[in-house]
C-alpha atoms as a printed R data frame, in Angstrom:
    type eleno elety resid chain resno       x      y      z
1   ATOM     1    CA   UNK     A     1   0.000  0.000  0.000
2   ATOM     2    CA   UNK     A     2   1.336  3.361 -1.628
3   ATOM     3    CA   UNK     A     3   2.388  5.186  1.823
4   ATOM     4    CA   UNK     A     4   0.026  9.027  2.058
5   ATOM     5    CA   UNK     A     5   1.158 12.254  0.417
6   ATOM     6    CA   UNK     A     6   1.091 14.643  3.220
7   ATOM     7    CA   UNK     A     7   0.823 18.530  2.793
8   ATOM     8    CA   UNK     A     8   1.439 22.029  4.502
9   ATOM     9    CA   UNK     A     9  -1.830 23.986  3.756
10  ATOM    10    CA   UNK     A    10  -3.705 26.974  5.283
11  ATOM    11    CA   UNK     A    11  -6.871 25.891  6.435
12  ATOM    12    CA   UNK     A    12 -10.221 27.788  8.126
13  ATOM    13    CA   UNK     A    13 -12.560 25.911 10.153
14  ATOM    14    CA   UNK     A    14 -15.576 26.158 12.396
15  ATOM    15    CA   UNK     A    15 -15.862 23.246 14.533
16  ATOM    16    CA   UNK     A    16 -19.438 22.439 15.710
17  ATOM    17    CA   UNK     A    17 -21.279 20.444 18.618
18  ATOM    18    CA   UNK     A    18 -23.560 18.606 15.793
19  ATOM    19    CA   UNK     A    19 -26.687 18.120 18.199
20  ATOM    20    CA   UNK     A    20 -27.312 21.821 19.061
21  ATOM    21    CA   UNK     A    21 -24.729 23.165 16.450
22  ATOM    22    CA   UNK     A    22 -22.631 25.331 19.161
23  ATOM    23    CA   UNK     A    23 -19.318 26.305 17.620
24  ATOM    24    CA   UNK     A    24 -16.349 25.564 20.388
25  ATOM    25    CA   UNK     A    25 -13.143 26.282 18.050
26  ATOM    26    CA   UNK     A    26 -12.839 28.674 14.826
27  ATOM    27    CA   UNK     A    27 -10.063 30.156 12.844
28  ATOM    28    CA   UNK     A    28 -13.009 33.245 12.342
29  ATOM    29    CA   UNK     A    29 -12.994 35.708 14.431
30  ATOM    30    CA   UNK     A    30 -16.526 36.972 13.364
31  ATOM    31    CA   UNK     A    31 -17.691 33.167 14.140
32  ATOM    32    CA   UNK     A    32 -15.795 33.376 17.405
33  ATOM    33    CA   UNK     A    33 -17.434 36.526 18.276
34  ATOM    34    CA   UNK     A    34 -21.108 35.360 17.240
35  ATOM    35    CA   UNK     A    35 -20.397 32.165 19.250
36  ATOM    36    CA   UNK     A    36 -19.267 33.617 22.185
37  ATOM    37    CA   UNK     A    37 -15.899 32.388 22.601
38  ATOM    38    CA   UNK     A    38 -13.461 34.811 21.367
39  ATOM    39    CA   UNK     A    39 -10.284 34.956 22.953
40  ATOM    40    CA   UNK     A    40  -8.085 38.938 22.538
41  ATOM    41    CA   UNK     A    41  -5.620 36.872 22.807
42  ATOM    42    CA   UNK     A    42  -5.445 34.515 19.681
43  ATOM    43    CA   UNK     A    43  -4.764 35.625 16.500
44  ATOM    44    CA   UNK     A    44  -7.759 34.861 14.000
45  ATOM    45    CA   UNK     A    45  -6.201 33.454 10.649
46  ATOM    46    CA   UNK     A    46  -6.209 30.495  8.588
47  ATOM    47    CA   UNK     A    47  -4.227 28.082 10.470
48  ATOM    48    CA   UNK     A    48  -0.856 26.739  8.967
49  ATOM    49    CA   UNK     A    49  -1.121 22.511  9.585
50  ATOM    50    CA   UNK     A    50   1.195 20.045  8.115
51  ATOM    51    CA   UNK     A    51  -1.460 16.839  7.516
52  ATOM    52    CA   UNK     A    52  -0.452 13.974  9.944
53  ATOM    53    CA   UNK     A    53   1.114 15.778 12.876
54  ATOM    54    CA   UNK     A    54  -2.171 15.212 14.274
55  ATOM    55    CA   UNK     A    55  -2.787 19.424 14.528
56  ATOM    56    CA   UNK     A    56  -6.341 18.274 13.865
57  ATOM    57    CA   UNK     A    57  -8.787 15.315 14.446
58  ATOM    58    CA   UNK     A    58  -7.495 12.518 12.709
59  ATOM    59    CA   UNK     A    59 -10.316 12.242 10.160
60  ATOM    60    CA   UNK     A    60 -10.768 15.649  9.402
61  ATOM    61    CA   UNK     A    61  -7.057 15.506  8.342
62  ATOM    62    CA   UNK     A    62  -7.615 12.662  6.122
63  ATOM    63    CA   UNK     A    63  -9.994 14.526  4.316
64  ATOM    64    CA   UNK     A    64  -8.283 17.260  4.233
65  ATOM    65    CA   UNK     A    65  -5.547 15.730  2.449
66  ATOM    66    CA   UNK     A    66  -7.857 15.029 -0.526
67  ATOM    67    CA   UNK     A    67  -8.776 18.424 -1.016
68  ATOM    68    CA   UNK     A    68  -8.062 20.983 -3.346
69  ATOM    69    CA   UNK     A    69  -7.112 24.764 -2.915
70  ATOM    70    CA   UNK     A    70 -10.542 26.587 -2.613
71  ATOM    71    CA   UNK     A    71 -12.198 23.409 -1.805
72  ATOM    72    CA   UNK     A    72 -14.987 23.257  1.361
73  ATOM    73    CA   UNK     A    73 -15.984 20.272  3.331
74  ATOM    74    CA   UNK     A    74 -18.345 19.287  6.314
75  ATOM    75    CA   UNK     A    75 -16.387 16.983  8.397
76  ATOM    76    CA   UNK     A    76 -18.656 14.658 10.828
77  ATOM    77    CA   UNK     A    77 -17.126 12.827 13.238
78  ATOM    78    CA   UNK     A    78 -19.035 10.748 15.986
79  ATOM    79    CA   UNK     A    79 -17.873 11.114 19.595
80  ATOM    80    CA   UNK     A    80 -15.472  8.281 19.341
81  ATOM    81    CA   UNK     A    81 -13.674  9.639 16.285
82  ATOM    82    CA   UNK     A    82 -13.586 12.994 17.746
83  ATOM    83    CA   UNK     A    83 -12.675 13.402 21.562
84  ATOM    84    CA   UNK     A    84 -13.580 10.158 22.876
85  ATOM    85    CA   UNK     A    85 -16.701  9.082 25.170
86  ATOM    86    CA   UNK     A    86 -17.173  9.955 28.949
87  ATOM    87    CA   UNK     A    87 -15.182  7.853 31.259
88  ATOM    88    CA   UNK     A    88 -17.046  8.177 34.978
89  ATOM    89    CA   UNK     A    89 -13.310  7.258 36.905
90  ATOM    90    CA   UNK     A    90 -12.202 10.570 35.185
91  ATOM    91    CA   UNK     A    91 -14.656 12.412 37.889
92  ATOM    92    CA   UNK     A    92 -12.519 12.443 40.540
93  ATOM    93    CA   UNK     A    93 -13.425 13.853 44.559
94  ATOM    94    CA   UNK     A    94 -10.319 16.537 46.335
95  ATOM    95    CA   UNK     A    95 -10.339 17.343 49.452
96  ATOM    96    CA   UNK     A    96 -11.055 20.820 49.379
97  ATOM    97    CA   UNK     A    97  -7.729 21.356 52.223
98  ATOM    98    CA   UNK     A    98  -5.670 20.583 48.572
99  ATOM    99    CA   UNK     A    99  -7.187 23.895 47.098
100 ATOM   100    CA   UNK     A   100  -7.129 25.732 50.659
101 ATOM   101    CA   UNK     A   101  -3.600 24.829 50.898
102 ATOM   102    CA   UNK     A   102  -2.599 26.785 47.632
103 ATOM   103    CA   UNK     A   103  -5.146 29.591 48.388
104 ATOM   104    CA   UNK     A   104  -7.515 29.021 45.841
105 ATOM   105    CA   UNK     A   105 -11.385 28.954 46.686
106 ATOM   106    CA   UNK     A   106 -13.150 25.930 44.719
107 ATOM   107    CA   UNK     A   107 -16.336 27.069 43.186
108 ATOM   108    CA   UNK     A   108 -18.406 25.106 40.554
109 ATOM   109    CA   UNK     A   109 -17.386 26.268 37.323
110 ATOM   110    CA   UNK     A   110 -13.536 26.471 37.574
111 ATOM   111    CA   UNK     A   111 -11.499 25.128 35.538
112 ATOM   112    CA   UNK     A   112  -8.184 23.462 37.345
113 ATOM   113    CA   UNK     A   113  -4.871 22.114 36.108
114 ATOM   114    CA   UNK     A   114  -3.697 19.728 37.896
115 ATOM   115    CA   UNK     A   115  -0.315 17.407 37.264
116 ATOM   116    CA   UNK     A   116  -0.907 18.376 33.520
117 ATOM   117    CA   UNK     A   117  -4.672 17.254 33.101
118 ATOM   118    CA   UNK     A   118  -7.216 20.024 32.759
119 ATOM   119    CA   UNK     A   119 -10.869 19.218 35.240
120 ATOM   120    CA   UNK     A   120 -13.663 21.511 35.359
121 ATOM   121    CA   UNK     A   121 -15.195 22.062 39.176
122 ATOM   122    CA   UNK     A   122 -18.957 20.375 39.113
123 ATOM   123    CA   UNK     A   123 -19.414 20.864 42.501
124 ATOM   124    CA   UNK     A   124 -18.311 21.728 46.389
125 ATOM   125    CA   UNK     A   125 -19.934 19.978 49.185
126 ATOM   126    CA   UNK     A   126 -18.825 18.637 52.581
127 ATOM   127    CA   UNK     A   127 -15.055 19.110 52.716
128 ATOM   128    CA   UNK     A   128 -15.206 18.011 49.024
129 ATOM   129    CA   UNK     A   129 -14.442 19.512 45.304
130 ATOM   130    CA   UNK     A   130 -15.693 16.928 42.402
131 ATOM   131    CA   UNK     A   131 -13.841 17.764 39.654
132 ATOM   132    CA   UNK     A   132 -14.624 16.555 36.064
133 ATOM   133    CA   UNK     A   133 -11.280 15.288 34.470
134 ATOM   134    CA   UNK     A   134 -13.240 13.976 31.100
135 ATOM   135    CA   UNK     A   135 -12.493 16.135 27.952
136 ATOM   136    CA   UNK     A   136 -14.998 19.036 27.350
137 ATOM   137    CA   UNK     A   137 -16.500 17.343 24.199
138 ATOM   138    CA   UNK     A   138 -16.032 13.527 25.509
139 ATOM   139    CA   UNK     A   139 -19.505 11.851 23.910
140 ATOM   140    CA   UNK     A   140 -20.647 14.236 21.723
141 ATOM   141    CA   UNK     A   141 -20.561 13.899 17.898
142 ATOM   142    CA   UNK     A   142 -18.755 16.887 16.317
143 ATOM   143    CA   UNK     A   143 -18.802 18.593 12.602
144 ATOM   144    CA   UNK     A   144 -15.889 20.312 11.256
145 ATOM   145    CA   UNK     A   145 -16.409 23.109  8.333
146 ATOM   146    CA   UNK     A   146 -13.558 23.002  6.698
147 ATOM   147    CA   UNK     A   147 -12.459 25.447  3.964
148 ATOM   148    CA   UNK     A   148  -8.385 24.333  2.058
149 ATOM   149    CA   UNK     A   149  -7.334 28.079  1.652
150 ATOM   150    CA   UNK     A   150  -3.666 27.481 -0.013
151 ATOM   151    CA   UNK     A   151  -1.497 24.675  0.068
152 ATOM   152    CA   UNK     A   152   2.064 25.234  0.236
153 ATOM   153    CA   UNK     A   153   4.082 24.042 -2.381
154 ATOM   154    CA   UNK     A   154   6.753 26.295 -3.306
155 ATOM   155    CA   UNK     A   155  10.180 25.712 -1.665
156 ATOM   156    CA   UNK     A   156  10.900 29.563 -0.280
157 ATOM   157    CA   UNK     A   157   6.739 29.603  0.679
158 ATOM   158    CA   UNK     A   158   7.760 25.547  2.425
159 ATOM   159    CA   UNK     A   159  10.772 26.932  4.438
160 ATOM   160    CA   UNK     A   160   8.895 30.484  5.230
161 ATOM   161    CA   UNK     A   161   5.491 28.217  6.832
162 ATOM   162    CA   UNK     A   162   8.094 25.789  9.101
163 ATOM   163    CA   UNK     A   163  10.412 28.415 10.483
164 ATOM   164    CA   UNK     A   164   6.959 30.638 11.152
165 ATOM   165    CA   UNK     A   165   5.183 27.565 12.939
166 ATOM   166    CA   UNK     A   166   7.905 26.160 15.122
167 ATOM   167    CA   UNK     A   167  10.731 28.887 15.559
168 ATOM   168    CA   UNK     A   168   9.142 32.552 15.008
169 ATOM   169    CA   UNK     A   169   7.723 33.013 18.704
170 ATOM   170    CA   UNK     A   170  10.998 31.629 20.099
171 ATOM   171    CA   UNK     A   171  13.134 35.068 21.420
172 ATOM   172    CA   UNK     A   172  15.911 36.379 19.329
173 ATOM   173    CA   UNK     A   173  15.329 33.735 16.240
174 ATOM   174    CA   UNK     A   174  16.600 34.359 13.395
175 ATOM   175    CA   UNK     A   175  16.012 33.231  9.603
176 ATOM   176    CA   UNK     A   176  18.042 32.916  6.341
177 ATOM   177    CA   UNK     A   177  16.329 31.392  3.427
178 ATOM   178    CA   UNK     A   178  18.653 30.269 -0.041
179 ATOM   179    CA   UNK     A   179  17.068 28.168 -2.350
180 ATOM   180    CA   UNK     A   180  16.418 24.573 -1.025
181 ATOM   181    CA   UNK     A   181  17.687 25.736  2.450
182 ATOM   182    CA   UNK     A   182  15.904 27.064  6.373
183 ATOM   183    CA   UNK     A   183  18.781 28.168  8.190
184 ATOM   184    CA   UNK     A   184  17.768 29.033 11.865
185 ATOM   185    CA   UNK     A   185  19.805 31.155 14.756
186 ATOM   186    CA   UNK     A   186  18.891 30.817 17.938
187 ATOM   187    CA   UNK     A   187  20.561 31.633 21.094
188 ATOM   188    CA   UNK     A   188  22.882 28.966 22.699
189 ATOM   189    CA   UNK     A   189  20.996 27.961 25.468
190 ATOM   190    CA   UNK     A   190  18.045 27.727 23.911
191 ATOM   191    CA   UNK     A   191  19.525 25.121 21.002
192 ATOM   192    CA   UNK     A   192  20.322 22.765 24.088
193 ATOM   193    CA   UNK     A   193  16.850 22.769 25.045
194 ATOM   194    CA   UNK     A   194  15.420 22.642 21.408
195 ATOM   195    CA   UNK     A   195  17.494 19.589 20.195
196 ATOM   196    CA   UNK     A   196  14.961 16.863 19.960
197 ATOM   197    CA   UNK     A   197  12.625 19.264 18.218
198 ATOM   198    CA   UNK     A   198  15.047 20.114 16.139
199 ATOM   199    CA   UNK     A   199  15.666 16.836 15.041
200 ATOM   200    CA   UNK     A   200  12.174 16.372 13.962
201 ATOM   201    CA   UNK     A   201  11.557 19.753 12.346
202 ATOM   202    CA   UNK     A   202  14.355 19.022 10.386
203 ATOM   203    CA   UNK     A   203  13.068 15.348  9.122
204 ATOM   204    CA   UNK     A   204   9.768 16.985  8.218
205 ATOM   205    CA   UNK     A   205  11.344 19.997  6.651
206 ATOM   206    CA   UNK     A   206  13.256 17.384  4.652
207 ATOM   207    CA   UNK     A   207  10.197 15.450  3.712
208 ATOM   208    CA   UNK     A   208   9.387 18.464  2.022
209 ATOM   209    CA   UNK     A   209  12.246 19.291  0.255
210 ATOM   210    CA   UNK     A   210  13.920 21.741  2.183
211 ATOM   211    CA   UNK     A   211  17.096 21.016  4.534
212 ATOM   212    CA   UNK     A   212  17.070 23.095  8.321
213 ATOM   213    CA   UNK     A   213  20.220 24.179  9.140
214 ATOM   214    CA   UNK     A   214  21.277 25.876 12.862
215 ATOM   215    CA   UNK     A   215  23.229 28.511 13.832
216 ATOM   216    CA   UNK     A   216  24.169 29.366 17.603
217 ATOM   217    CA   UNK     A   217  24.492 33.159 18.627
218 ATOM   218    CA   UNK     A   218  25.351 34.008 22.350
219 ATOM   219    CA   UNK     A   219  22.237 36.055 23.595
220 ATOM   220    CA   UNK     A   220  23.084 39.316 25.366
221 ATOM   221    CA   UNK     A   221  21.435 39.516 28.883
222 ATOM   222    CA   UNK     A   222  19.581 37.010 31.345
223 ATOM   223    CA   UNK     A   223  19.224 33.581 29.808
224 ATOM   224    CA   UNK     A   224  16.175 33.049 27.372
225 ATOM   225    CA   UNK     A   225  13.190 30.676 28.174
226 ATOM   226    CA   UNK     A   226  12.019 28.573 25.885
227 ATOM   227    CA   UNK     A   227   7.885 29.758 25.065
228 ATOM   228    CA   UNK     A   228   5.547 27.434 26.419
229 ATOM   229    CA   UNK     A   229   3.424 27.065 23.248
230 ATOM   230    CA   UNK     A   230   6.896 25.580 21.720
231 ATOM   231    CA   UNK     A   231   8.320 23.321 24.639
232 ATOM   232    CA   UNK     A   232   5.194 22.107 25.378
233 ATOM   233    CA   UNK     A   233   3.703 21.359 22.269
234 ATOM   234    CA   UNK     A   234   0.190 23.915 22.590
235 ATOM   235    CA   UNK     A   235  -2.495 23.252 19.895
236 ATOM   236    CA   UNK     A   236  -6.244 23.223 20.959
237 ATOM   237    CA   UNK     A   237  -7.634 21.336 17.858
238 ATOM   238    CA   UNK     A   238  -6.915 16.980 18.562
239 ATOM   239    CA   UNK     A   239  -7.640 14.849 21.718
240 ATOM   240    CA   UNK     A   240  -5.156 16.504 23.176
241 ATOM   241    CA   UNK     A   241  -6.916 20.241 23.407
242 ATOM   242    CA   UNK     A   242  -3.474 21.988 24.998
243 ATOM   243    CA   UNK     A   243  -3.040 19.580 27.498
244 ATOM   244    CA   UNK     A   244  -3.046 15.751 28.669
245 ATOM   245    CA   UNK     A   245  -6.254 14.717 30.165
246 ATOM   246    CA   UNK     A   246  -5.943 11.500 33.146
247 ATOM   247    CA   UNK     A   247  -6.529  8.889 30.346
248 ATOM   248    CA   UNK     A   248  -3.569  9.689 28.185
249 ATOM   249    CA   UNK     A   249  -1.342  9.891 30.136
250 ATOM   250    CA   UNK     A   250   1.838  7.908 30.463
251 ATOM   251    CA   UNK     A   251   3.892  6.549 32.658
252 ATOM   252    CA   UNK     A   252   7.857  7.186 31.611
253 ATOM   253    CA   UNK     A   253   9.595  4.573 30.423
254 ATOM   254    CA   UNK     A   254  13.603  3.980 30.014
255 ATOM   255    CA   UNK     A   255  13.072  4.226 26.223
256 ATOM   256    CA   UNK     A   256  11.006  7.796 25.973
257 ATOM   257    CA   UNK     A   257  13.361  9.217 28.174
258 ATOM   258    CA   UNK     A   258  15.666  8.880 25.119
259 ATOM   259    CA   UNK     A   259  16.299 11.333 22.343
260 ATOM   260    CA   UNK     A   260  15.522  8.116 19.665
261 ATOM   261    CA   UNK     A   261  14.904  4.467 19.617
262 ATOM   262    CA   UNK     A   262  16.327  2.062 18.270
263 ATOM   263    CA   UNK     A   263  14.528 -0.428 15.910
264 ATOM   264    CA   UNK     A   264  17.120 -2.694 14.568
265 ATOM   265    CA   UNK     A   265  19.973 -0.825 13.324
266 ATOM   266    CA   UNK     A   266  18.091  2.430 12.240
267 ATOM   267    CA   UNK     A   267  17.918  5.703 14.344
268 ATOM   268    CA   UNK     A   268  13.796  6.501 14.781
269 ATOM   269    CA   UNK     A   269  13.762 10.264 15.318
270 ATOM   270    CA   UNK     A   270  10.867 10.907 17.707
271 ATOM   271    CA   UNK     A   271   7.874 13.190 16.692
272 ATOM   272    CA   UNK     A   272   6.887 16.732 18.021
273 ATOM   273    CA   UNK     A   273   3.778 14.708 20.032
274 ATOM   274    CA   UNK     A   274   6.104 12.334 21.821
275 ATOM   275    CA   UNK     A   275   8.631 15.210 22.725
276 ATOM   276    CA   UNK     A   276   6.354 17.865 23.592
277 ATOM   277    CA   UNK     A   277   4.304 14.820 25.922
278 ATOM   278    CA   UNK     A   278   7.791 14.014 27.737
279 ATOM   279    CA   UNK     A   279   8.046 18.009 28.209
280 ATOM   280    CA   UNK     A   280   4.838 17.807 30.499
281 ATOM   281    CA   UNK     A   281   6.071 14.650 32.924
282 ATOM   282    CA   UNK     A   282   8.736 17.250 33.991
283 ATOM   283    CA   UNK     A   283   5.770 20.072 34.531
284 ATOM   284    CA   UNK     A   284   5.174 20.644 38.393
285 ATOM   285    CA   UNK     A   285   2.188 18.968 40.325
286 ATOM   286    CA   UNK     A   286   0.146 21.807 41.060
287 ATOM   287    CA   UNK     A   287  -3.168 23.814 40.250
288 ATOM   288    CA   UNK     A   288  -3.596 26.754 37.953
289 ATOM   289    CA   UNK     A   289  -6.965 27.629 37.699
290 ATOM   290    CA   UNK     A   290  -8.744 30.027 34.857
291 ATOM   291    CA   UNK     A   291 -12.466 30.724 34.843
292 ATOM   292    CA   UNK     A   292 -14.859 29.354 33.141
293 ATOM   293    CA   UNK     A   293 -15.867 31.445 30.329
294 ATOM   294    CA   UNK     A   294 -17.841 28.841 28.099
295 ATOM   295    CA   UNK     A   295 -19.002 25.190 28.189
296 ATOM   296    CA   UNK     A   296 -16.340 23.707 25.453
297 ATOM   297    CA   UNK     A   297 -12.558 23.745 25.028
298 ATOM   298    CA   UNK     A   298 -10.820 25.172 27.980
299 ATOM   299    CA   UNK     A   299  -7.682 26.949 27.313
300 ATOM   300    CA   UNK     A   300  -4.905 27.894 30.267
301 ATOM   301    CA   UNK     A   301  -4.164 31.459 30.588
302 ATOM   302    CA   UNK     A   302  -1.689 32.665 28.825
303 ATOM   303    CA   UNK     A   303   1.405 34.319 31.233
């Protein structure tokens, strides 16, 4: 079996509940703002996917790969394709002394981080916060509107749409494009920290034609941080919605706490998913809490 074509293409969608046809994720801000989710803080703009780095639902990528520029699709998905079905050991019971502890008032409604999965507050009784660890959508069919703006086949356009998706929020990052090649500057520090990504940007930039060279430059100042939205991988579109709910997680092992694996005598570089999920067993075991502001995807606030 001939092995899938992928493709980098700019994409608009409006997500929808398909039972009551509530929209919980859009790359429109005029459909975010009729829904009643709009966030100041995203930017509203066809979104820049590269089909099977699971950015998206795994079906609505499929189809997207069949499209054509221009092209429009309605995407349905039942709940199992989509975020999964409700899992009742997800709905877990804290003593309310946990949230005390850390000075934060439980009220129904609140939405809590804890240890990396996301819960939503359903109630506070006796001593007691039940908090709902199941994803937002868990059980509910979902239809994706789905509209194949461009898809990115020139080489300078290919090495302009990876060093703007993975490097251009990192501080002090720098570009150089020459036919055929991406080279990338970043600070010293920061290419420590960035080397497994690295190694996977550059297979896919490869894939597509284009070879990702580095550059170190010593950053003047205090040492730079990596972003969170890059060292913790920070989409809001798959299963994973921006962070790992109780039921995906995993426990480390000796062999993902390894750069690659072996399998036989080839070097496996891992993918952006398996990095960025490593990234959050080294996150801290404690809440951060946002409000609720609507009744689907749940995003952290931004610091």
């Amino acid at each position: 079996m001939a092995e899938k074509k992928r493709k980098i293409v700019k994409v608009n969608f409006v997500g929808k509940e398909a039972l009551e046809g509530k929209v919980f994720d859009t790359t429109s801000e005029e459909e975010a703002k009729k829904a009643g989710i709009h966030d100041a803080r995203r930017k509203y703009e066809p979104l820049t996917i590269i089909t099977g780095e699971k950015e998206l639902l795994e079906k609505v990528e499929d189809v997207i790969e069949q499209m054509k520029e221009g092209e429009k699709q309605l995407v349905k998905l039942i709940s199992n394709e989509a975020f999964g079905e409700r899992k009742q050991e997800l709905v877990r019971v804290i003593p309310i002394k946990n949230f005390f502890d850390q000075k934060i008032n439980p009220f129904p409604g609140l939405v809590v981080r804890v240890a990396n999965a996301i819960g939503k507050v359903q109630s506070v009784t006796s001593g007691r916060v039940r908090i709902d660890f199941n994803h937002p959508l868990a059980g509910r069919d979902v239809e994706y509107h789905v509209e194949l703006v461009k898809e990115i086949k020139d080489n300078k356009e290919v090495a302009e749409a990876i060093f703007e998706k993975y490097y251009e929020r990192i501080p002090g990052s720098k570009k150089e494009i020459t036919p055929g090649v991406l080279t990338v500057t970043l600070s010293k520090n920061l290419m420590k920290n960035l080397e497994q990504v690295n190694k996977s940007i550059t297979q896919i930039a490869k894939e597509f034609g284009v070879e990702l060279k580095f550059k170190e430059e010593e950053m003047v100042g205090s040492e730079v941080e990596l972003p969170k939205e890059i060292s913790e991988e920070n989409h809001v579109h798959t299963k994973n919605c921006n962070h790992e709910h109780l039921h995906e997680k995993k426990e480390p092992t000796q062999e993902n706490n390894h750069a690659t694996q072996e399998s036989g005598s080839k070097e496996k570089t891992k993918s952006i998913h398996q990095i960025a999920d490593e990234a959050k067993q080294k996150t801290k075991k404690e809440f951060e809490i946002s409000k609720d502001n609507s009744t689907t995807i749940q995003r952290p606030l931004k610091k």
